[in-house]
N, CA, C and O atoms as a GROMACS GRO file, in nm:
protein
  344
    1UNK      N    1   1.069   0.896   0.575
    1UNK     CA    2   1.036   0.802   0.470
    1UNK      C    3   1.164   0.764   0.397
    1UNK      O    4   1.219   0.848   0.326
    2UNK      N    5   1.218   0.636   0.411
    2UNK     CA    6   1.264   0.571   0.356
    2UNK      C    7   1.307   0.537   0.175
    2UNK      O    8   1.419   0.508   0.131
    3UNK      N    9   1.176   0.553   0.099
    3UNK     CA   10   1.142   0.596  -0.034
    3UNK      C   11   1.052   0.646  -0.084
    3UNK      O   12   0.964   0.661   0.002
    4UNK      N   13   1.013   0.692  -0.207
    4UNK     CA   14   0.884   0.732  -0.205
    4UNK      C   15   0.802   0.632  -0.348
    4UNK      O   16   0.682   0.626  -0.375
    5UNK      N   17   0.917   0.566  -0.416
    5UNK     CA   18   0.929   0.487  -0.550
    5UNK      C   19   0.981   0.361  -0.528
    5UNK      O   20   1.045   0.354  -0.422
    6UNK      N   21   0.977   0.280  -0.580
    6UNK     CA   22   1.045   0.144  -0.625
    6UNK      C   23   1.137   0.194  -0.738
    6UNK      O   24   1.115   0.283  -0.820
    7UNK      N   25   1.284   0.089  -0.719
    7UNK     CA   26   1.284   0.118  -0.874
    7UNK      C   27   1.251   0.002  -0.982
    7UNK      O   28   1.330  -0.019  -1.074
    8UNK      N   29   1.134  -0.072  -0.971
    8UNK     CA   30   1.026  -0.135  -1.107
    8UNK      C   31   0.945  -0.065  -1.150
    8UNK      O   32   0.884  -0.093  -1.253
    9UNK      N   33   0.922   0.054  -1.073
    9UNK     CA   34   0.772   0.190  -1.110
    9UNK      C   35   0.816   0.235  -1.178
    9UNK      O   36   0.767   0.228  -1.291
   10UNK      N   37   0.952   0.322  -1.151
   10UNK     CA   38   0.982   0.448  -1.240
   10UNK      C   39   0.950   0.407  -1.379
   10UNK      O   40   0.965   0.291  -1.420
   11UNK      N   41   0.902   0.515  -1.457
   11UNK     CA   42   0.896   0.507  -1.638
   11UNK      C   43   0.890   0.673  -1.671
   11UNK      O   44   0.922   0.766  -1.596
   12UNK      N   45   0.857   0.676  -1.754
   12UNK     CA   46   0.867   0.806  -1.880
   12UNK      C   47   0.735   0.885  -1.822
   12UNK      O   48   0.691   0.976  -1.891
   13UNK      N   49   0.673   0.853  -1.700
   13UNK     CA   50   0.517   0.923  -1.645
   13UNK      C   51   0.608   1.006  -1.539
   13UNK      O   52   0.565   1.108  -1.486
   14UNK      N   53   0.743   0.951  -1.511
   14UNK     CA   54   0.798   1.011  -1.365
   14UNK      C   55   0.916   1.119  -1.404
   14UNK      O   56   1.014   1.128  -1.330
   15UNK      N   57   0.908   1.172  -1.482
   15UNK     CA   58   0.999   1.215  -1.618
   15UNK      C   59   0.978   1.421  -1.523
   15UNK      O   60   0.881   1.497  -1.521
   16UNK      N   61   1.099   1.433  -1.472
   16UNK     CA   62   1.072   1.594  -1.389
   16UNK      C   63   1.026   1.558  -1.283
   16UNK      O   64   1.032   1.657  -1.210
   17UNK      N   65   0.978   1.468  -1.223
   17UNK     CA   66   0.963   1.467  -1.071
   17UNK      C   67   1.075   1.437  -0.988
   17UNK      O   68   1.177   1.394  -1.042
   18UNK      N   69   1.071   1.450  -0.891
   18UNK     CA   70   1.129   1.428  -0.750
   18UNK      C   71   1.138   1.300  -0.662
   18UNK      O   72   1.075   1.318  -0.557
   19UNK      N   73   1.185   1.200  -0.668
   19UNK     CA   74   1.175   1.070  -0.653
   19UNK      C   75   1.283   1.041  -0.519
   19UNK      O   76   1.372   1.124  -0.500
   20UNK      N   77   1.272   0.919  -0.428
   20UNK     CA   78   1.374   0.912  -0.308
   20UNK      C   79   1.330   0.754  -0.312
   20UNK      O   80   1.225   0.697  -0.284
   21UNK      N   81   1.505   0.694  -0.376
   21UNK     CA   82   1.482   0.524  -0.390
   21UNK      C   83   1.594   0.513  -0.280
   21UNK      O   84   1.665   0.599  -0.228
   22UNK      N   85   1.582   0.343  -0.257
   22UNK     CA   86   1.687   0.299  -0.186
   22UNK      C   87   1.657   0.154  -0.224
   22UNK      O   88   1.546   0.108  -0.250
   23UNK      N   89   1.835   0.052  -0.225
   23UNK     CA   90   1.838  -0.059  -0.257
   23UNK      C   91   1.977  -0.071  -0.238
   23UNK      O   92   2.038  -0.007  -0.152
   24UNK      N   93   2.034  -0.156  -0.320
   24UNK     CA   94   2.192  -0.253  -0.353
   24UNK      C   95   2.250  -0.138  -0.457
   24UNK      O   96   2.197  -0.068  -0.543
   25UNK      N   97   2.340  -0.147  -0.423
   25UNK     CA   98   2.420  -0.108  -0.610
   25UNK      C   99   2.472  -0.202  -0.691
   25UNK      O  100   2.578  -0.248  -0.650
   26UNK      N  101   2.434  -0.241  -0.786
   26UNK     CA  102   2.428  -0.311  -0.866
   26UNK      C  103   2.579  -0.369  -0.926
   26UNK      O  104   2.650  -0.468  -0.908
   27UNK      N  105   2.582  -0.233  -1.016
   27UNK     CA  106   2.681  -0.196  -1.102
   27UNK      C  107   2.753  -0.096  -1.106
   27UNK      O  108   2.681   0.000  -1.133
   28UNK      N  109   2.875  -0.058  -1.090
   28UNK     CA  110   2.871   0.074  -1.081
   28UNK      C  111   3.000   0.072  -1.230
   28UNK      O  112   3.088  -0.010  -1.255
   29UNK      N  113   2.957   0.209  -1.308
   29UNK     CA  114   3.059   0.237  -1.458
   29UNK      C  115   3.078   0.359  -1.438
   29UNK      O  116   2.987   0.440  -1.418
   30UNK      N  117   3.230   0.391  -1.440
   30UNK     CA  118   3.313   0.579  -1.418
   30UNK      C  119   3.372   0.591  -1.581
   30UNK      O  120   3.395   0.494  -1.653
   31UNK      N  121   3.385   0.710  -1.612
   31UNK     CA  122   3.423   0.759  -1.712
   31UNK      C  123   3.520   0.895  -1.644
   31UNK      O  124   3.571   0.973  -1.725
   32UNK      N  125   3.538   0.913  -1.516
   32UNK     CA  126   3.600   1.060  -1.464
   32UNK      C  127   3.496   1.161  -1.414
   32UNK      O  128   3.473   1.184  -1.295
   33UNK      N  129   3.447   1.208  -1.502
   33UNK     CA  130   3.310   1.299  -1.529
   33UNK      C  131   3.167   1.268  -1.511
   33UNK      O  132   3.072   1.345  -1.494
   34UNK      N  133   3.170   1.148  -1.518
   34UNK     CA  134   3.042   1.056  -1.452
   34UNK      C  135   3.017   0.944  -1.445
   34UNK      O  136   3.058   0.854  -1.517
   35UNK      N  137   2.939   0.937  -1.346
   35UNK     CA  138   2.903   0.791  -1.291
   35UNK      C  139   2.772   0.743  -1.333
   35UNK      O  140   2.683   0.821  -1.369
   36UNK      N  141   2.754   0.592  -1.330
   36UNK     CA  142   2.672   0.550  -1.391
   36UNK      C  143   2.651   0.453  -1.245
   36UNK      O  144   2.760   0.424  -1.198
   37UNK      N  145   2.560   0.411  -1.183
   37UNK     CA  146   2.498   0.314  -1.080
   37UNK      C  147   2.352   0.265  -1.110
   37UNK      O  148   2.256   0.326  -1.158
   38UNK      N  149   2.366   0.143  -1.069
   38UNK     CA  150   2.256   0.050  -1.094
   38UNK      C  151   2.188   0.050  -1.017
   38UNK      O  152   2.179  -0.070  -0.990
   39UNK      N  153   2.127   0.100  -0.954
   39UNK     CA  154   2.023   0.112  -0.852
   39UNK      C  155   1.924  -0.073  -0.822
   39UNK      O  156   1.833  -0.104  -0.899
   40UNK      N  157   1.953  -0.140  -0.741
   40UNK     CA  158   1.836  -0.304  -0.738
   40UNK      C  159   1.800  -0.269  -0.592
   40UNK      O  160   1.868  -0.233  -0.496
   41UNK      N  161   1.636  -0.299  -0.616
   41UNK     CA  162   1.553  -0.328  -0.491
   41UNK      C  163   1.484  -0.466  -0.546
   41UNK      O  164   1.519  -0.516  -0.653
   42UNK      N  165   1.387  -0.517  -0.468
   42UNK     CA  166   1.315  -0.606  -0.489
   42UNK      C  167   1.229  -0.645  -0.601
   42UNK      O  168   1.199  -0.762  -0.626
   43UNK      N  169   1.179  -0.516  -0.683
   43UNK     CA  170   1.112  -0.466  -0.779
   43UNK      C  171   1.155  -0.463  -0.946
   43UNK      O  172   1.097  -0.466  -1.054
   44UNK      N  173   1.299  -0.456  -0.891
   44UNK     CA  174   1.371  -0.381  -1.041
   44UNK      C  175   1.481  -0.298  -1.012
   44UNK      O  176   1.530  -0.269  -0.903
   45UNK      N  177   1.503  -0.273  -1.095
   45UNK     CA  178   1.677  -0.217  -1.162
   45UNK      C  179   1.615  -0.025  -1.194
   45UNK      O  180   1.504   0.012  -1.231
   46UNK      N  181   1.706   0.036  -1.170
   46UNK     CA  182   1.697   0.165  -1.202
   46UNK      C  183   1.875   0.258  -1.183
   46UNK      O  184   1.951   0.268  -1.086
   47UNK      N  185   1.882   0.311  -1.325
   47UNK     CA  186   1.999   0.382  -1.340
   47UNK      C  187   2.010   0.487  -1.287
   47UNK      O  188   1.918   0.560  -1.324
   48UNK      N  189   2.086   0.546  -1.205
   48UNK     CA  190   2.139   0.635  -1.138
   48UNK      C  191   2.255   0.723  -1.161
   48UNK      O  192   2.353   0.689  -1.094
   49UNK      N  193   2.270   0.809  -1.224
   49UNK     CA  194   2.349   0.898  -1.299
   49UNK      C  195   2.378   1.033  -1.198
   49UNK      O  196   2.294   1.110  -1.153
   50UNK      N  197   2.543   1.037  -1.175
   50UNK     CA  198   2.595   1.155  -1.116
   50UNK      C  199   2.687   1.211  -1.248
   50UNK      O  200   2.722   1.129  -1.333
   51UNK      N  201   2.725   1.357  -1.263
   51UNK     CA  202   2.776   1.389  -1.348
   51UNK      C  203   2.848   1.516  -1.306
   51UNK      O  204   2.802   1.550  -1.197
   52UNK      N  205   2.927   1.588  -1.342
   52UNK     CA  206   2.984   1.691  -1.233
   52UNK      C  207   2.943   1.797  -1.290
   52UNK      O  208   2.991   1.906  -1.258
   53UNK      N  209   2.852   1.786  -1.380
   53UNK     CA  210   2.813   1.921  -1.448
   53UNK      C  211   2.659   1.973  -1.393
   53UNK      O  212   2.589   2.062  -1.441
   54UNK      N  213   2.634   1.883  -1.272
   54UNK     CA  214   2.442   1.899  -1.219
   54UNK      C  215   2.454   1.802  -1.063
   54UNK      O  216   2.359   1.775  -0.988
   55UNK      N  217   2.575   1.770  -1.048
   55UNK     CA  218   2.590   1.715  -0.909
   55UNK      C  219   2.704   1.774  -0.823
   55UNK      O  220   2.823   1.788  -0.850
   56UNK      N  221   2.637   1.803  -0.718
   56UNK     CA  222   2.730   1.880  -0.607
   56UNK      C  223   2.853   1.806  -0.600
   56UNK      O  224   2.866   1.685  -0.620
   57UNK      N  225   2.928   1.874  -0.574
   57UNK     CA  226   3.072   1.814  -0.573
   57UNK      C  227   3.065   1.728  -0.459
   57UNK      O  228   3.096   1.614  -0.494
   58UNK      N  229   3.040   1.734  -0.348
   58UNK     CA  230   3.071   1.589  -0.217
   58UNK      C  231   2.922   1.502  -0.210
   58UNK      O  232   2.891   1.454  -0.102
   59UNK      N  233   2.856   1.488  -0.295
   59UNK     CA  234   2.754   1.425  -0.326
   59UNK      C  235   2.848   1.333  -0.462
   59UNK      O  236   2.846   1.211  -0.450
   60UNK      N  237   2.918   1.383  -0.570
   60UNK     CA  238   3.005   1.328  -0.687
   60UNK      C  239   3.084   1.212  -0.597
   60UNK      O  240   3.056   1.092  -0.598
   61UNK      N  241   3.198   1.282  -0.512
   61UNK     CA  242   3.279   1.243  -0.439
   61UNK      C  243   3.209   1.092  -0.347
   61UNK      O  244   3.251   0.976  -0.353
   62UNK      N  245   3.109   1.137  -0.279
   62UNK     CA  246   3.087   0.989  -0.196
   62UNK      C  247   2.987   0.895  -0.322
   62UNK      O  248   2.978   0.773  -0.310
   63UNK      N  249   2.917   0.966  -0.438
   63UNK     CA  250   2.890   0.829  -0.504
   63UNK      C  251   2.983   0.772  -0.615
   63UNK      O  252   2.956   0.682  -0.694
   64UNK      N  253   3.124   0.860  -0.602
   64UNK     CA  254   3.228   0.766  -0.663
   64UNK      C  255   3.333   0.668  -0.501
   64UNK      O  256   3.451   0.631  -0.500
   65UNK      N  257   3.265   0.660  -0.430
   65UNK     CA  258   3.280   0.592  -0.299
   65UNK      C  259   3.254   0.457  -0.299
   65UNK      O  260   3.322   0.362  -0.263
   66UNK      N  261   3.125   0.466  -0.351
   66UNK     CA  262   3.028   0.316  -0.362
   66UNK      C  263   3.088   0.207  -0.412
   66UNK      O  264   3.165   0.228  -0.506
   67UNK      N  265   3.071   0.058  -0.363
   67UNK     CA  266   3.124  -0.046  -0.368
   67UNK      C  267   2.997  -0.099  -0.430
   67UNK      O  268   2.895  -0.035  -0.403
   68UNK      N  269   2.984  -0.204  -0.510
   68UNK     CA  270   2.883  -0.305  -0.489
   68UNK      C  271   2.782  -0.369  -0.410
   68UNK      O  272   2.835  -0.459  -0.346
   69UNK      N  273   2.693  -0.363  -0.393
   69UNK     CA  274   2.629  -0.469  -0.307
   69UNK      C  275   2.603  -0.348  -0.145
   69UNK      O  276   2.556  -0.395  -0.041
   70UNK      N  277   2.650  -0.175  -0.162
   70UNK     CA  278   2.664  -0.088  -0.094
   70UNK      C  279   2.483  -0.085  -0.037
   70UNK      O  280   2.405  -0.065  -0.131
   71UNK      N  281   2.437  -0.097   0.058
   71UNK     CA  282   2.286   0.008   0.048
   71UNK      C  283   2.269   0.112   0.031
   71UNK      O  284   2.344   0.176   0.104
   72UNK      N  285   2.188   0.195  -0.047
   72UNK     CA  286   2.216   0.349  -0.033
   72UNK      C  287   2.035   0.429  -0.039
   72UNK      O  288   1.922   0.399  -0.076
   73UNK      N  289   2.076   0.494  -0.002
   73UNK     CA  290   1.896   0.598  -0.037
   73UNK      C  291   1.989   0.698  -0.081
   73UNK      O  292   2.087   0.754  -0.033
   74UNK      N  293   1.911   0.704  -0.209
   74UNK     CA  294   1.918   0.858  -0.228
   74UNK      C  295   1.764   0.913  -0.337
   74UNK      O  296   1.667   0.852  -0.382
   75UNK      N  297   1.813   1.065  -0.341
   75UNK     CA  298   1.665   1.144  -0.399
   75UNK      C  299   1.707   1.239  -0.516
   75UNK      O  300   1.802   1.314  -0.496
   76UNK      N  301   1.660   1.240  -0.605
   76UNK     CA  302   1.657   1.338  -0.719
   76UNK      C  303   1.544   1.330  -0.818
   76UNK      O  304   1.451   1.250  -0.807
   77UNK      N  305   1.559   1.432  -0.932
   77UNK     CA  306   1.521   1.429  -1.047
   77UNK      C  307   1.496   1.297  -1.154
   77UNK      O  308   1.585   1.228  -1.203
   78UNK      N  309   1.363   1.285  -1.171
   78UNK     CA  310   1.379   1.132  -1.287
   78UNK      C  311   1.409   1.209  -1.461
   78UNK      O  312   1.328   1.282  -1.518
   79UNK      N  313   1.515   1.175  -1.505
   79UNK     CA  314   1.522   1.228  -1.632
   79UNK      C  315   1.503   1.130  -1.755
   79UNK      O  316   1.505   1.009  -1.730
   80UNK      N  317   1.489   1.164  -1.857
   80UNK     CA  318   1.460   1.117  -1.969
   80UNK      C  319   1.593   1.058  -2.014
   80UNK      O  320   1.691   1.128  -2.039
   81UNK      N  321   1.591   0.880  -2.027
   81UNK     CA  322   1.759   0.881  -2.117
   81UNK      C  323   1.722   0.880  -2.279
   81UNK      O  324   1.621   0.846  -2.342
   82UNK      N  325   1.877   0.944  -2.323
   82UNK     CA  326   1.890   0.982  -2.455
   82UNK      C  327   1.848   0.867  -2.510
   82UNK      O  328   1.858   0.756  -2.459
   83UNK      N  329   1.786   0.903  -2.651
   83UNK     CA  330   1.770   0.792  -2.775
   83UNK      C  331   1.928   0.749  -2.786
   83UNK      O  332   2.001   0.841  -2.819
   84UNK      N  333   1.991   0.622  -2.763
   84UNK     CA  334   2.111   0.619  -2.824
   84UNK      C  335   2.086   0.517  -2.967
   84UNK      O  336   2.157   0.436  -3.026
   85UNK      N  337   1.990   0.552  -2.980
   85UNK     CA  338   1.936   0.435  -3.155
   85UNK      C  339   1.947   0.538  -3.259
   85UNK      O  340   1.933   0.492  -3.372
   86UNK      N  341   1.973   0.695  -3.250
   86UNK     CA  342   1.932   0.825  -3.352
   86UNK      C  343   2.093   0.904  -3.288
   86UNK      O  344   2.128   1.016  -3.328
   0.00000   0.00000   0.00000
């Protein structure tokens, strides 16, 4: 299986599950320490967050690889993003 989600589904119901998307990369934003990717399928937009403090190191390494417009599948954890309004 290919995916098991869109990313227009995901919301705050998928929050601790186990999810496997695939699409374009959007956007991609580095800070060193983590990555930020835009996840686009047909559906919608979904953020994709590697960080070196909860991502395997050659999993870090090939999604600081990614180009734009890259296809990719991948699978993880749906987490909650921070309030950045508080």
């Amino acid at each position: 299986m290919y995916r098991t989600n869109n990313c227009g589904e995901l919301n705050s119901g998928f929050v601790d599950q186990e999810v496997k998307l695939s699409g374009w990369v959007n956007k991609i934003r580095t800070k060193g320490f983590i990555i930020w990717i835009d996840l686009r399928d047909r559906y919608g937009i979904t953020q994709l967050v590697f960080d070196k403090e909860r991502t395997d190191a050659s999993v870090f390494e090939a999604a600081n690889k990614l180009g734009r417009e890259f296809v990719i599948e991948v699978d993880g954890k749906v987490i909650k993003r921070k309030d950045f309004n508080k």
